[in-house]
C-alpha positions in Angstrom: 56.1 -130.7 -168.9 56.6 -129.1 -165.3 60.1 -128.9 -164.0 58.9 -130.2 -160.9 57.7 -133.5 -162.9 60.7 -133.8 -164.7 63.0 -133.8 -161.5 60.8 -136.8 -160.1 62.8 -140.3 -160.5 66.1 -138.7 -162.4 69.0 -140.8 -161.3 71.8 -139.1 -159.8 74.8 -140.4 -161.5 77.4 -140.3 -158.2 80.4 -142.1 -159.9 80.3 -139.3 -163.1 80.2 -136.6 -160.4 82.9 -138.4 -158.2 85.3 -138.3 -161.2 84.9 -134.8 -162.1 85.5 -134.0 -158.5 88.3 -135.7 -159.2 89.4 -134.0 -162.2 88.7 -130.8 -160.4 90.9 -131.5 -157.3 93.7 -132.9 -159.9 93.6 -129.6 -161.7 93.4 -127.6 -158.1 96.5 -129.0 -156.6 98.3 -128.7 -160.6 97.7 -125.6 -160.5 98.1 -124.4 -157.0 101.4 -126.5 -156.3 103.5 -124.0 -158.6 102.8 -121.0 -156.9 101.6 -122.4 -153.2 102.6 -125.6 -152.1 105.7 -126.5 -153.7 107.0 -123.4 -151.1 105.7 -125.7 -148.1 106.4 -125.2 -144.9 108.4 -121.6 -146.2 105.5 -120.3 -148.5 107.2 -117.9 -150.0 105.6 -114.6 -150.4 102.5 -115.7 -148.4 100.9 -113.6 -145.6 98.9 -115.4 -142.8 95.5 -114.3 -145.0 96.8 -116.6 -147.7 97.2 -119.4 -146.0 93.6 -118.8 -144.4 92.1 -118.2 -147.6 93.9 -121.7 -149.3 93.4 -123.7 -146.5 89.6 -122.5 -146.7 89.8 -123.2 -150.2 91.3 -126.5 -149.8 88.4 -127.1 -147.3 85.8 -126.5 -149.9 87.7 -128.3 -152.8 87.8 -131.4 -150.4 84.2 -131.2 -149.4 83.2 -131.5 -153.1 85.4 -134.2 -154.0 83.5 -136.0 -150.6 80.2 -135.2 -150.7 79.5 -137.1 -153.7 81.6 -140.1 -152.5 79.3 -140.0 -149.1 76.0 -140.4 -151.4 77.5 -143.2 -153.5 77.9 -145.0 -150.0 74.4 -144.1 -149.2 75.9 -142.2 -145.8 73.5 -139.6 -146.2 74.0 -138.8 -142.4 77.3 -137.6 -142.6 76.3 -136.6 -145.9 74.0 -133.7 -144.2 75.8 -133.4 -141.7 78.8 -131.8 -143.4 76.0 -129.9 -145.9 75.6 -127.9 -142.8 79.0 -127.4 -142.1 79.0 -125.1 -144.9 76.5 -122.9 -143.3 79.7 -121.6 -141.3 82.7 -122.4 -143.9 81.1 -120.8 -147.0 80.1 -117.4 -145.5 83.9 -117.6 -143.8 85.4 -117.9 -147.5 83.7 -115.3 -148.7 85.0 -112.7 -145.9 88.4 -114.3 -147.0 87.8 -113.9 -150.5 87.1 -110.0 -150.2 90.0 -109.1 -148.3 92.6 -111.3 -150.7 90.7 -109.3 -153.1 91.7 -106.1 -151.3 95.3 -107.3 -150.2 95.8 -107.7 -154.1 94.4 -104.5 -154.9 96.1 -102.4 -152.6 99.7 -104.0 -153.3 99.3 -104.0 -156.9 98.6 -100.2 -157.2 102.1 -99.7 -156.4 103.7 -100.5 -159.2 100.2 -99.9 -162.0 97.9 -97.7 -161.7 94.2 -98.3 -160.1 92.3 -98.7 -163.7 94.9 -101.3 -164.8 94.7 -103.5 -161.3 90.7 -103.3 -160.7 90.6 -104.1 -164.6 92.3 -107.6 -163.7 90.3 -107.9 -160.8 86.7 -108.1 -162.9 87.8 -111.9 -162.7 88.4 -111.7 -158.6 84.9 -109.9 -158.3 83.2 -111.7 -160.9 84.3 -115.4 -159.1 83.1 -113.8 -155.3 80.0 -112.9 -157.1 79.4 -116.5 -158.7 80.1 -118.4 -155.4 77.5 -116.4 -153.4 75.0 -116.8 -156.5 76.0 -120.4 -156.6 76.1 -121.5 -152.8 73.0 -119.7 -152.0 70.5 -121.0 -154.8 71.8 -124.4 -153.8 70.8 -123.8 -150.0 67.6 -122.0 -151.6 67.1 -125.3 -153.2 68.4 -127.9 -150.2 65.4 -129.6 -151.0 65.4 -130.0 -154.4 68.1 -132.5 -155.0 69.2 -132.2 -158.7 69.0 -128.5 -158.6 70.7 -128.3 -155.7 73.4 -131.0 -157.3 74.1 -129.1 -160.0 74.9 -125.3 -158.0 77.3 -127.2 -155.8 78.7 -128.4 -159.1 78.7 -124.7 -160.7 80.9 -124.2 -157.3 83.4 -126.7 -158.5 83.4 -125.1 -162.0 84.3 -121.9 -160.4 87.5 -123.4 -158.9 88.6 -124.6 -162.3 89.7 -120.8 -163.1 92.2 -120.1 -160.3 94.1 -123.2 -160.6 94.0 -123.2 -165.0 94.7 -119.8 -165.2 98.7 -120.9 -162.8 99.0 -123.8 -164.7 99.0 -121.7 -168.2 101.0 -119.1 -167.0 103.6 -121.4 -165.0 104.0 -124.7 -167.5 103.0 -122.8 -170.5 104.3 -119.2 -169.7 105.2 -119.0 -173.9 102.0 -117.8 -174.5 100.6 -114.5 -174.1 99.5 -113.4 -171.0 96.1 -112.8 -171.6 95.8 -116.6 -172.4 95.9 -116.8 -168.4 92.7 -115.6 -168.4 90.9 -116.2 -171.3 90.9 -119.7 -172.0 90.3 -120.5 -168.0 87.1 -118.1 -168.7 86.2 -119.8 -171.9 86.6 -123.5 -170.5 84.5 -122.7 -167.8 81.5 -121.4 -169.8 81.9 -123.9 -172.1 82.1 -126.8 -169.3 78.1 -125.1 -168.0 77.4 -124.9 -171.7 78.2 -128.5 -172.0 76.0 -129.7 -168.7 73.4 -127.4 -169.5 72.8 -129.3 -173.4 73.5 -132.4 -171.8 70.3 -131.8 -169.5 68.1 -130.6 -172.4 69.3 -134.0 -174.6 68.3 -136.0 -172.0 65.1 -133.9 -170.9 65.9 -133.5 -167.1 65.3 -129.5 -165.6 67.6 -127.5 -167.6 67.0 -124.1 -165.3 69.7 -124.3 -163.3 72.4 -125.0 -165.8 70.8 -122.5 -167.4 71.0 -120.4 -164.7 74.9 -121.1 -164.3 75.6 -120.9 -167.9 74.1 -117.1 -167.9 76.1 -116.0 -164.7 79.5 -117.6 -166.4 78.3 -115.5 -169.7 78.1 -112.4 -167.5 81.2 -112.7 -166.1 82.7 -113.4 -169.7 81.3 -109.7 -170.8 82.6 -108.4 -167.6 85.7 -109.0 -168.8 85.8 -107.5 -172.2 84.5 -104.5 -170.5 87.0 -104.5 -168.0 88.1 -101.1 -168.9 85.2 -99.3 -169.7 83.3 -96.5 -167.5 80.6 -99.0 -166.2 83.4 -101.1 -164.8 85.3 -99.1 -163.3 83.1 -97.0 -162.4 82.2 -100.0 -160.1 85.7 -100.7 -158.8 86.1 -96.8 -157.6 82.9 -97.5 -156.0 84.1 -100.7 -154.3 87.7 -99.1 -153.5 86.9 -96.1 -151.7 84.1 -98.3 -149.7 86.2 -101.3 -148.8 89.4 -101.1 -150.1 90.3 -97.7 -148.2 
């Protein structure tokens, strides 16, 4: 069967997505209220780029959560409307994204030594790199509604990380401290895993999960290989072009 002919007359299940969004923005403000907002209006340790960066952040978690919600009302207007808004927020969080990437870069090499901080920052890169993917196959496919559906979603999954990987390390700091990162990795690839079998059960275009599931793979191996030539070899490359 063509994937064009299985997309044709596939409900869109807006209440499912609306709780996940949910779920999402429960686990975002969890996870971001130990080390953000709790510090409100103070912020301690904050720099005027983090607040930038969480309020565009916050944006985007916020638009996911109501995007959904304006389908299930049938506003499809506003709906679009706020689709194109992201022509100007998403390229905006990415500039954002780069240079918290090079603020942390640059202030962690103080104290460890280069290798060490880029090796931690194959999850920075690997999320920046996931977004673009993401966003821009679901603007490829703008017209395509399910497809497009489902790399908006992969955007939410994305955010899931960030805001895990605080909550382990601030409520459940007894564990090691790779847990911070491994099991916000693993829950992500095994939420796409989970979507992508879901769409093969029930026979509907499994590409794009696919799709998804392969890029949160990738970034997986990135990580094991954090420390190996390839790798780094890639973060001097990215350091003495942007960084410096």
């Amino acid at each position: 069967m063509q994937q064009e002919k299985i997309n044709q007359g596939s409900p869109i299940h807006t209440k499912s997505i609306i709780f996940g969004m949910v779920l999402m923005f429960v686990i975002v403000h969890v996870g971001f209220h130990a080390t953000y907002i709790k510090y409100f209006p103070v912020f301690k340790d904050a720099t005027w780029l983090h607040h930038i960066h969480g309020a565009l952040m916050g944006a985007w978690v916020l638009l996911l959560l109501l995007q959904p919600i304006l389908i299930h009302k049938k506003n499809y207007a506003a709906h679009r409307f706020i689709g194109k808004s992201t022509y100007v927020i998403a390229p905006i969080m990415i500039v954002s994204m780069l240079f918290v990437a090079r603020y942390n870069y640059l202030t962690g090499i103080i104290e460890n030594t280069p290798v060490e901080v880029f090796a931690w920052q194959s999850i920075t890169w690997m999320q920046i790199f996931m977004f673009i993917l993401f966003y821009s196959l679901a603007i490829i496919y703008r017209k395509d509604t399910p497809s497009h559906m489902r790399f908006i979603i992969a955007t939410a999954i994305i955010m899931i990380g960030p805001a895990m990987g605080r909550i382990i390390f601030t409520y459940f700091d007894s564990l090691p401290a790779t847990y911070d990162a491994l099991i916000p990795l693993y829950v992500k690839t095994g939420v796409a895993a989970a979507f992508l079998l879901s769409d093969i059960i029930k026979k509907k275009n499994w590409m794009p999960y696919f799709m998804v599931l392969l890029a949160f793979l990738l970034s997986d191996v990135v990580y094991f290989a954090r420390y190996s030539d390839v790798w780094q070899g890639i973060g001097k490359f990215i350091a003495n072009n942007f960084y410096y």
